[in-house]
Backbone bond lengths (Angstrom), bond angles and torsions (degrees), N, CA, C in turn:
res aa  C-N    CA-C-N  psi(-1)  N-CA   C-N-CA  omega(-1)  CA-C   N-CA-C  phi
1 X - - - 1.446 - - 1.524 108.90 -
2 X 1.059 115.54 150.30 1.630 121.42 -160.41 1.678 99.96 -118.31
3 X 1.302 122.24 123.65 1.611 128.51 -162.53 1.347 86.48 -132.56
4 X 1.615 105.90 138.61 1.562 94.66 138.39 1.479 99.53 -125.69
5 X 1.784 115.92 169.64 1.501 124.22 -168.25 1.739 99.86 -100.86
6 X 0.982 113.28 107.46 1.947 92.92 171.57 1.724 108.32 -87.47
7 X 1.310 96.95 146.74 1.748 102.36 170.36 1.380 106.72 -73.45
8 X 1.397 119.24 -157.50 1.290 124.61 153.66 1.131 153.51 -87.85
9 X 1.572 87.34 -5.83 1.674 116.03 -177.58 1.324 87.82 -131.36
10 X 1.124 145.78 43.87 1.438 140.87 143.40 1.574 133.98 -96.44
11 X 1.416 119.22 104.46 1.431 131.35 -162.32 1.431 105.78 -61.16
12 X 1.496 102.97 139.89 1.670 118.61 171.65 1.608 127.07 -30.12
13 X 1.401 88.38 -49.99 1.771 99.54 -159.59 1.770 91.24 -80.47
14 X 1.518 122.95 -26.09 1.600 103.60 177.41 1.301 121.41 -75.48
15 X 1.205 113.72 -12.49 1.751 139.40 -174.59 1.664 108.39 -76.80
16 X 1.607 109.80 -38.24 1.660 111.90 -168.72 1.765 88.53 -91.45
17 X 1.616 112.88 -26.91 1.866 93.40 168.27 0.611 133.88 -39.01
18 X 2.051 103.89 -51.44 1.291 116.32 -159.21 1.161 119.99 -64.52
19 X 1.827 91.94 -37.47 1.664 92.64 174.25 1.343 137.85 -74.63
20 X 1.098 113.46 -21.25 1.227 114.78 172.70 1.822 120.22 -86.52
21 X 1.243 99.21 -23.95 1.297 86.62 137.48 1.853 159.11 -92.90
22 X 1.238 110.85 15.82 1.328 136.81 152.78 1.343 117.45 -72.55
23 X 1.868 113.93 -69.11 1.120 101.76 163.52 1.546 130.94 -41.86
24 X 1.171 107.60 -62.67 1.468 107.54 168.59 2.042 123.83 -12.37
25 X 1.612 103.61 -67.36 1.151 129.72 174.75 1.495 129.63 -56.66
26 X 1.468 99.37 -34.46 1.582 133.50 171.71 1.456 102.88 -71.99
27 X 1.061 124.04 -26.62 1.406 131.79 -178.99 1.525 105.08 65.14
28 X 0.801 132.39 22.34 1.641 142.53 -178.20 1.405 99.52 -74.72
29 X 1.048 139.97 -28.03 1.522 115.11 176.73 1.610 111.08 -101.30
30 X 1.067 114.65 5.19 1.716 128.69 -175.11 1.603 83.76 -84.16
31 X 1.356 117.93 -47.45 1.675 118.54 -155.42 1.765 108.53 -75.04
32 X 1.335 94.42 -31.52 1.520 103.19 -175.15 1.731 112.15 -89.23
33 X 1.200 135.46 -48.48 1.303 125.80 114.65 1.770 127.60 14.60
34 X 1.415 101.91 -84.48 1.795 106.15 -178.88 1.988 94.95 -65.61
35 X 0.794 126.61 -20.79 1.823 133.68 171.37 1.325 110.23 -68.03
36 X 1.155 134.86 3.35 1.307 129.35 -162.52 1.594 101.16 -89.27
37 X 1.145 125.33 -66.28 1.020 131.17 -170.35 2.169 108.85 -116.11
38 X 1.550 97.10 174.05 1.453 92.72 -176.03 1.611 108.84 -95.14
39 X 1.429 99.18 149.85 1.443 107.67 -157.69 1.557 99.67 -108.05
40 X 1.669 155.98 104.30 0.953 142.84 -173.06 1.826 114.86 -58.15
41 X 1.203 101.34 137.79 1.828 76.93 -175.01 1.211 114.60 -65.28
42 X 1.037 129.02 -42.11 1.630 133.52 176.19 1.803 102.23 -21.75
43 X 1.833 108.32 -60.56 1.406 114.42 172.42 1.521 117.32 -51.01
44 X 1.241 113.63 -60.99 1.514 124.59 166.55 1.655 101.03 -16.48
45 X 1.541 103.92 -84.13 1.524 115.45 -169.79 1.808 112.57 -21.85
46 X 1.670 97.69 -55.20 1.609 114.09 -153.89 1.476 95.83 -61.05
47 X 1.478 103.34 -54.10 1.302 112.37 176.86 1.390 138.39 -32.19
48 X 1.532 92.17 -50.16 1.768 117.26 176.48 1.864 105.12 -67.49
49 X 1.391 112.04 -46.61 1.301 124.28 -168.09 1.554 89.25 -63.52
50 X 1.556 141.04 -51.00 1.150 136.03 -158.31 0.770 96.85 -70.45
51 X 0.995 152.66 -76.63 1.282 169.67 -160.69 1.971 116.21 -40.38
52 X 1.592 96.68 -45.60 1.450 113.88 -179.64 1.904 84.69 -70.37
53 X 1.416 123.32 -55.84 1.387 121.06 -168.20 1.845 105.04 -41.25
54 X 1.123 99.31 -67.16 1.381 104.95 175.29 1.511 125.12 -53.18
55 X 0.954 120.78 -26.74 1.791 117.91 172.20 1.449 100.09 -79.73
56 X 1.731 127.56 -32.37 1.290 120.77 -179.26 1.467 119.83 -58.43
57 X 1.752 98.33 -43.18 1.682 102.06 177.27 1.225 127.96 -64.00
58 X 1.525 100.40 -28.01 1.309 115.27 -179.57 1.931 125.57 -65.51
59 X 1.260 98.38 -33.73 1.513 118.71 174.07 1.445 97.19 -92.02
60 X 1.268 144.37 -11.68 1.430 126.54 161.55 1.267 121.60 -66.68
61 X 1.380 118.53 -43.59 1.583 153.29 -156.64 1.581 83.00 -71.61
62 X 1.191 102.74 -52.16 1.646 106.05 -166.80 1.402 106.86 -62.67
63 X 1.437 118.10 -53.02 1.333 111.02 -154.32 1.997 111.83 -78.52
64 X 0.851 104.88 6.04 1.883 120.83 178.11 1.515 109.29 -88.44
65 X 2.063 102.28 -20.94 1.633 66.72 170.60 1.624 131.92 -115.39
């Protein structure tokens, strides 16, 4: 669950940043989002596999330099 604490002298609009940037980070609206609709697993799979492809390239790219 994503909180923020306000002081007493802490303004509104830095408070809805904060939060929205937590959520953001929390990935909590990515999750609720991918919830929207039904995902066939077959899709799921491809998805997951792309995804693994792409973090692989990504840590290759990295490790050359």
């Amino acid at each position: 669950m994503v909180e923020v604490l306000l002081g007493e002298n802490d303004r509104l609009d830095w408070a809805l940043k904060q939060f929205r940037r937590k959520v953001k980070r929390s990935g909590l609206l990515r999750d609720m989002k991918k919830g929207r609709y039904y995902e066939k697993p077959s899709a799921a799979r491809k998805r997951k596999q792309a995804a693994a492809r792409r973090r692989k390239a990504r840590r290759a790219r990295g490790t050359r330099r």
